[in-house]
C-alpha positions as a Python dict, from the first residue, in 0.01 Angstrom:
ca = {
    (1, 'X'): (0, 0, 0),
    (2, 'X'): (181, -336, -139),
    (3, 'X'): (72, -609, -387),
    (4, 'X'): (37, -934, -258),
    (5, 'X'): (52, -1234, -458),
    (6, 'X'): (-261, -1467, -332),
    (7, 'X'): (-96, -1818, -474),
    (8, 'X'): (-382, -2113, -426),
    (9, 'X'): (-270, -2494, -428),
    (10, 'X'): (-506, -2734, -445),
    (11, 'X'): (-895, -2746, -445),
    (12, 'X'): (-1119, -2894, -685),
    (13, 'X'): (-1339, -2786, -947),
    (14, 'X'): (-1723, -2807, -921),
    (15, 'X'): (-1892, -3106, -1057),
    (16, 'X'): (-2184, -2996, -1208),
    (17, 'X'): (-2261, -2647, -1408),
    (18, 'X'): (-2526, -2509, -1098),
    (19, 'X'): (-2176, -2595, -837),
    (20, 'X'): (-1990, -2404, -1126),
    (21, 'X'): (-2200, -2077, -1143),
    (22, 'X'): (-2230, -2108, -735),
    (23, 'X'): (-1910, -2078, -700),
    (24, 'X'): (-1831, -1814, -977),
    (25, 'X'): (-2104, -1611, -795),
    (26, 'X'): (-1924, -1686, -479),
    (27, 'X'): (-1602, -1535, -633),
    (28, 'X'): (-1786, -1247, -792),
    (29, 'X'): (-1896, -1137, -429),
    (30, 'X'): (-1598, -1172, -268),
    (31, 'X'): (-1395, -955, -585),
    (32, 'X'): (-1692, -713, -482),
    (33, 'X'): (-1675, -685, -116),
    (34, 'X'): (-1215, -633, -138),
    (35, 'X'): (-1325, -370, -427),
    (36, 'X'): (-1032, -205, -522),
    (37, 'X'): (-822, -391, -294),
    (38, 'X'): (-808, -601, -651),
    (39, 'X'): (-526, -557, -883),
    (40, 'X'): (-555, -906, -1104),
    (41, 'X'): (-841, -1102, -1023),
    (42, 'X'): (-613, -1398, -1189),
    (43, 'X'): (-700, -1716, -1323),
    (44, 'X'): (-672, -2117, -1238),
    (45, 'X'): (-400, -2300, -1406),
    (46, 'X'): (-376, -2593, -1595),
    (47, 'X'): (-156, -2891, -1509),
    (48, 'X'): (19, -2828, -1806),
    (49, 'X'): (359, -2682, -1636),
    (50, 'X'): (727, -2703, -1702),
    (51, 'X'): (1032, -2635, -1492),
    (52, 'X'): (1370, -2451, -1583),
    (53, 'X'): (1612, -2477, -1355),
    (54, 'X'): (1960, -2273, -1270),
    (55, 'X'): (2158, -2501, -1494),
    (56, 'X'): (1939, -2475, -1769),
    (57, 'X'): (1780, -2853, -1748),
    (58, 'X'): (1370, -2842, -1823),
    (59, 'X'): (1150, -3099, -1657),
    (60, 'X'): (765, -3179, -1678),
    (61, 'X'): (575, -3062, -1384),
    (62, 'X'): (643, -2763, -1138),
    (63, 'X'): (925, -2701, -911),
    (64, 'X'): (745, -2834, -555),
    (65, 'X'): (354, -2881, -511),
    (66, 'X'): (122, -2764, -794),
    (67, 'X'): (-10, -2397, -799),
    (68, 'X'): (-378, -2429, -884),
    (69, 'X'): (-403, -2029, -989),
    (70, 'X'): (-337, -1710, -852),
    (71, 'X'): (-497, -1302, -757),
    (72, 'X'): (-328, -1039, -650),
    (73, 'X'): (-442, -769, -423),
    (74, 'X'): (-303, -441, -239),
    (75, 'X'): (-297, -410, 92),
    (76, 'X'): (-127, -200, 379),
    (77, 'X'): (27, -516, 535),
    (78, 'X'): (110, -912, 489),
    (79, 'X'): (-160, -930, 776),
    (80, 'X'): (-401, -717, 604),
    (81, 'X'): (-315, -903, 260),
    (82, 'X'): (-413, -1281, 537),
    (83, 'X'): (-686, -1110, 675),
    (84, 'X'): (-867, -1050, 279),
    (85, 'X'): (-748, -1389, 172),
    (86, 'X'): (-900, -1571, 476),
    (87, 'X'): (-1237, -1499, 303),
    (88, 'X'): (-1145, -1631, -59),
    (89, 'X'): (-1364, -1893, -157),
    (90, 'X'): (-1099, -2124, -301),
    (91, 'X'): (-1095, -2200, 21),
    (92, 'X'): (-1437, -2375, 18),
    (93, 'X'): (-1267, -2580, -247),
    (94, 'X'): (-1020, -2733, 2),
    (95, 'X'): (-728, -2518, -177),
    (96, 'X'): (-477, -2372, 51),
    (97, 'X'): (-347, -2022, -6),
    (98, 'X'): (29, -1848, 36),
    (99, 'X'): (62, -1486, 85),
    (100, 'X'): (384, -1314, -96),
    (101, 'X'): (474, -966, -64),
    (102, 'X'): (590, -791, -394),
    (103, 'X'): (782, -557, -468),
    (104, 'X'): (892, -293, -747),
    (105, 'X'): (1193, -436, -839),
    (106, 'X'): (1188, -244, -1180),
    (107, 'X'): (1085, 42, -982),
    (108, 'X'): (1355, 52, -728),
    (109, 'X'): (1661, -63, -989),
    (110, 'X'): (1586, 277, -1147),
    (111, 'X'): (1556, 483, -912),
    (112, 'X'): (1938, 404, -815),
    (113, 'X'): (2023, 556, -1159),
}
């Protein structure tokens, strides 16, 4: 099994504090139902953001569209990693989501030495 970076963009937060724990519960059943498919349930982010870029120069703001937060799972495929995040409920939010495969790049550096 891989990880897979679940990167959401977008969505809003709930209005009121009943939408809030509706859609915490929401999230608490779907973490439940992918078990230990889980690896870091993540967290939202803030607009706060900066870029670096190659040559060094820093600039308010991300590099491309806003990242709203991020999980990441295991699963045996990138379609199997789609298939789990087709069921997140940032979704619900009107968030899109991008699925990255990861890999060991620590891992796989060493085991060449």
């Amino acid at each position: 099994m891989k990880n897979y970076l679940l990167l959401y963009s977008g969505g809003m937060m709930p209005d009121t504090e009943v939408e809030r724990k509706s859609q915490l519960d929401e999230w608490n059943a779907w973490y439940s139902k992918i078990g230990k498919s889980v690896v870091d349930q993540g967290n939202p982010f803030t607009p706060m953001a900066k870029n670096i870029g190659a040559n060094g120069r820093i600039h308010d703001g991300p590099d491309g569209c806003m990242a709203s937060g991020y999980s990441i799972i295991k699963a045996d495929s990138l379609d199997s990693a789609v298939a789990i995040a087709k069921n997140c409920p940032v979704l619900k939010s009107g968030a899109s989501i991008s699925v990255f495969e990861t890999f060991d790049a620590m891992g796989a550096a060493q085991a060449r030495h």
